[in-house]
N, C-alpha and C positions, 0 to 999 in steps of 0.2 A: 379219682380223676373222672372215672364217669360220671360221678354224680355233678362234678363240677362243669361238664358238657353237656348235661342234663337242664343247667341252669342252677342251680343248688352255691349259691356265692358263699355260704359258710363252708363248703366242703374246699373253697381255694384257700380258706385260711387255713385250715388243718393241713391240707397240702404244706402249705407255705413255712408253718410251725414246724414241721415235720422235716424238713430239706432245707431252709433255711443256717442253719449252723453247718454241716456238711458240708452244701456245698462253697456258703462262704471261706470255711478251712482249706478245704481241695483248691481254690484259687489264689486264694492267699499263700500257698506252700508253693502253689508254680508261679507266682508274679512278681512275689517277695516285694510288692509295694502296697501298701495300706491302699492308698489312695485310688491305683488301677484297679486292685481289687474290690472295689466298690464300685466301681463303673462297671466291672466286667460282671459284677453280681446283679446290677441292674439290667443289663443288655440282653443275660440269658435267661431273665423272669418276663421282663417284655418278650421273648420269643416265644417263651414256655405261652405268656396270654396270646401270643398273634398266631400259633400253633393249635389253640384249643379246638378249633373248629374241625381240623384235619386229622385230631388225634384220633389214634387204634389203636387200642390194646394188644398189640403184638406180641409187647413185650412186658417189662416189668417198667412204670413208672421214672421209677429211681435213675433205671439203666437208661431209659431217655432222655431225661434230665440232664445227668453227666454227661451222656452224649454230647449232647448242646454245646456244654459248655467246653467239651473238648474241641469242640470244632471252631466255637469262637475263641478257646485260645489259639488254635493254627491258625486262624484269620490274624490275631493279633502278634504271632510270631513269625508269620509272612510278611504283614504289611511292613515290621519293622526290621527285615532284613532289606527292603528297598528304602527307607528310611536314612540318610544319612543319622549319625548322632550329633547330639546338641557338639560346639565349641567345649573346649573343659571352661575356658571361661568366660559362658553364657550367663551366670548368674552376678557376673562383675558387669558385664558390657550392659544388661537389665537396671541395675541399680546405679550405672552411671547416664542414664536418660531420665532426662528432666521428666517431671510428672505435670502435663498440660493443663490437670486438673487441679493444680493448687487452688486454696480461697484467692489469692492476691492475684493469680491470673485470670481467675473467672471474673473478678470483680473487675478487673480490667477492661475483660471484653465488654462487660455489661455496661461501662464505662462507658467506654468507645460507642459502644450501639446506642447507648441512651442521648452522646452528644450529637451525633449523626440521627437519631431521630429531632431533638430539637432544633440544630440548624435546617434540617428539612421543612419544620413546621414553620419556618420564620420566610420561605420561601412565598412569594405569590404564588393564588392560585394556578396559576397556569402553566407555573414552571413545575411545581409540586408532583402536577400530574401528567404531564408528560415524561418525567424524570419516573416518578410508579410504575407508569406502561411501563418504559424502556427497560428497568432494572428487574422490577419484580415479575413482572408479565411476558419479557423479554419481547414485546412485539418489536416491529423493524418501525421503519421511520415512518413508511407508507402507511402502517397499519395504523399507528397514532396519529396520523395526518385523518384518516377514515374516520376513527372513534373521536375525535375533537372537532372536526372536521375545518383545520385549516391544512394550509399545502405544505410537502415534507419541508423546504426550507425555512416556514417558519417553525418545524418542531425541530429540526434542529439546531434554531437559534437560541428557540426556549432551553433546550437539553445544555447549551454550551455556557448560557447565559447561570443556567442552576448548576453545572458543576462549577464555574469559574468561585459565585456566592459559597458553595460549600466548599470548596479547600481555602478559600478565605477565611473564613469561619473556623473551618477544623485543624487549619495548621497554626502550630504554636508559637 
């Protein structure tokens, strides 16, 4: 460990070689989840490096180390007694929500986007981009009367006149 505070980066792998199995078993035996157990072996190796700077040899390594990770299991056995637990059936209520991300829904949307960009593009100029400010820029009426420079009511004759064309257009 000194030499790894030293600067010496092969001595953290011997370190790591060294304590590695250990302390993966020691968490694995209190978590009894594969899965936390991997998270929680990651969390107290990040500390073991965000500690290196502060490290003293006080004591023995080893006994530091465990340390750690006893303390981040009581973190982790605190937090989950305020924790309500899942539903028992959370993993039914999951599997019956649709997935947004099907092909046939994405293709949809891109659908939708693509004809709503072309009925856009079929717009005069002048409606096009008053309708741009408004939507995508969100300016106010005033501000696109400023940047075009005609008066608010004609951009929002322009605005009324391009959504009236586009739900023309985009309704089936």
């Amino acid at each position: 460990m000194l030499s790894w505070c030293s600067g010496d980066a092969s001595a953290f792998e011997q370190i790591y070689a060294r304590h590695r199995r250990p302390l993966y078993g020691f968490l694995l035996r209190q978590l009894r989840q594969p899965a936390l157990a991997d998270e929680m072996f990651q969390d107290v190796w990040q500390r073991v490096i965000g500690a290196r700077a502060g490290w003293q040899p006080d004591g023995g390594f080893r006994a530091w180390l465990f340390r750690i990770a006893h303390n981040r299991l009581n973190d982790h056995w605190r937090a989950s007694r305020h924790r309500p637990p899942a539903p028992a059936d959370s993993d039914d209520r999951i599997n019956r929500e649709a997935d947004p991300s099907t092909p046939e829904h994405v293709l949809s949307e891109f659908e939708q986007r693509r004809r709503l960009q072309l009925a856009m593009e079929q717009l005069p100029d002048e409606q096009r981009l008053v309708l741009a400010l408004r939507l995508e820029q969100e300016l106010s009426l005033e501000e696109i009367g400023e940047v075009t420079g005609v008066g608010r009511e004609t951009v929002k004759s322009r605005l009324r006149y391009a959504m009236d064309k586009l739900r023309a257009e985009l309704t089936p």
